[in-house]
Every structure is written in C-alpha cells, then in structure tokens.
N, C-alpha and C positions, 0 to 999 in steps of 0.2 A: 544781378539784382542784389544792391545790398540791404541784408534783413535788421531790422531794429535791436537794437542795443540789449534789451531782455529777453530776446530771443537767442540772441550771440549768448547771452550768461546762462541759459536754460542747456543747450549744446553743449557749451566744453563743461558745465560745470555740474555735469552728471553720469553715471557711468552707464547704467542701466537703461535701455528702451524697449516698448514694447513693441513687438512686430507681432503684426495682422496679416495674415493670408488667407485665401478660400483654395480650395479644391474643385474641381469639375465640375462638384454637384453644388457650389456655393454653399460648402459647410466651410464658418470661419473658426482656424486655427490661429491661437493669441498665446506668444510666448516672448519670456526677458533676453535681452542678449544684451553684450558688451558691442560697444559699437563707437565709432569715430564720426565727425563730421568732419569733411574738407571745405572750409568757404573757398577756395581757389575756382575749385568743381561745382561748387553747391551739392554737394555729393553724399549722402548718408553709406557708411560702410560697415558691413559686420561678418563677421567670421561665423561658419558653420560648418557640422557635419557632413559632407554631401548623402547619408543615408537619411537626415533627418529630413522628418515632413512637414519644416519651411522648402528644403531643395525640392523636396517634392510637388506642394503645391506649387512653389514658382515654376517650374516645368512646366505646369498646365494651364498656371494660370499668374502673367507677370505683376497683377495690377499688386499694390503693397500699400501698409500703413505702416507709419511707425509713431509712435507718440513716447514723448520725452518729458515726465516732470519732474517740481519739487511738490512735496509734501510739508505739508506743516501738521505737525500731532495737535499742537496745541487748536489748534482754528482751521481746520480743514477749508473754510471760506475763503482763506488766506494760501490756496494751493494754487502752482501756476506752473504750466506746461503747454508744449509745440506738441502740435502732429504734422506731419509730412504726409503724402499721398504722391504716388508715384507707379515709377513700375522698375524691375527688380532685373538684373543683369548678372549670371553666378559666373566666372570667371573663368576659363576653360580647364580643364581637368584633363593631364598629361603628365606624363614623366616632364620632368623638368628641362630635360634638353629638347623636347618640342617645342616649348611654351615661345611666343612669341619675346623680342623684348621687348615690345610696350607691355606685355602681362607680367615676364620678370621684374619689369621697373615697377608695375602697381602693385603687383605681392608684396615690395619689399618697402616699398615706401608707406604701404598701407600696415605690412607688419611693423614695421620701427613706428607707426603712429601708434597705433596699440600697447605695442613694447615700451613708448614713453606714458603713457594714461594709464597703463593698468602695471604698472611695475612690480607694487607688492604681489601683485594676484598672478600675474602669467613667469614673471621671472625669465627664465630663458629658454620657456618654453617652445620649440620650433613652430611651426604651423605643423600639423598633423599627415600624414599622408590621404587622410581622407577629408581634409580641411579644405572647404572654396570658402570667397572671399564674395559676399552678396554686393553689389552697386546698387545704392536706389537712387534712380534718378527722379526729382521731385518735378513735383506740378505743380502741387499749390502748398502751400505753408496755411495753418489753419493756429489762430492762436488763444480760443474763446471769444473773438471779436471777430472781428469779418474773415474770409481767405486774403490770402495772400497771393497769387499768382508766380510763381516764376519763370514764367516769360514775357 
C-alpha cells in the first residue's frame, strides 16, 4: 500500500515515536524511542534494551502502537502526526554466530538505517550486546481522519 505524501513527510522527517504497550494485566506502558520506517516492508523499526519493559510487555503481549508527530509551539491546532497499530516481532537474541542470515542481514541493514538518521546522536556506536531490534508490523495507519488499512 502506498501511504500519502504527509504521511511519508511525518515518517522520515522525525526522530522520536511514541511506543504503546500493555502488559498482562492491560496496564499501558508509553515511552519515546528512536526508530526508522522502511516503505519497502511498511515496516516500523526500533532498537531496544532486551531488559526493558517495551521487551517485556511485547513478550506477553504483541499488540503495539506507535505514533509519530510534528508539534507546532506556536499553534498547537496546527500539529500533525501518524499512529501505526500493529503487532511487534523482537528479533532473536543469540550470539552472533547463531543468528540466522536473514537476522544478520536485518540487524545490519536496520543498524546502517539508524546509523544514517541519527548520525550525530549514535555515531559509531555498535548495537549493544543486550540491544534487539523490535519489527512492528502495521495494520492500520491512523492519521486524525479515518484508518488507513494496510492490507
């Protein structure tokens, strides 16, 4: 599917999103991350702790939101932002010479998209030893006007 043109500009041209999880009991956890979109995949992608509890609740619970905007200070009426809604895929956690290579190839393609979008801020920083890489695969695209389906 391809998504409208201020949607495309909302995606690359912001760094920060918010990610939405619940936990067992359906308490929802709301925190920022750095994160990429791939249009190829339709794909939302972001790097995390595996101790942190996004990995946790996606463990129990895949369903995901992610919402993406801009702010306007002056006129907050005038603020526009994506949410995504999906479900959440954390990348398999092994020494590196297990990893599959279609996980090799998404670590690295995924890191070098990263590594190009946040250049000042990560520099050459590796992925962490305790660093997965979350997949959200999207359902619907929500954009203040109707959903968006993607299928």
């Amino acid at each position: 599917m391809k998504i409208p043109d201020e949607m495309r500009n909302i995606l690359y041209g912001n760094y920060f999103g918010y990610v939405c999880t619940s936990d067992r009991h359906d308490q929802p956890h709301l925190t920022p991350v750095f994160f990429v979109y791939d249009e190829n995949s339709q794909k939302i992608f972001f790097i995390t702790n595996d101790k942190s509890k996004k990995v946790k609740n996606l463990s129990e619970n895949p369903n995901v939101s992610i919402t993406i905007d801009i702010r306007d200070t002056v006129n907050p009426f005038n603020n526009e932002g994506v949410m995504a809604q999906g479900t959440a895929n954390i990348t398999e956690k092994a020494p590196i010479y297990f990893l599959s290579e279609e996980t090799l190839q998404l670590y690295y393609d995924i890191y070098m998209e990263f590594k190009s979008k946040y250049q000042k801020v990560i520099e050459n920083k590796p992925l962490g030893e305790n660093d997965v890489i979350v997949q959200v695969n999207i359902d619907k695209w929500f954009t203040g006007k109707d959903p968006i389906s993607s299928h």
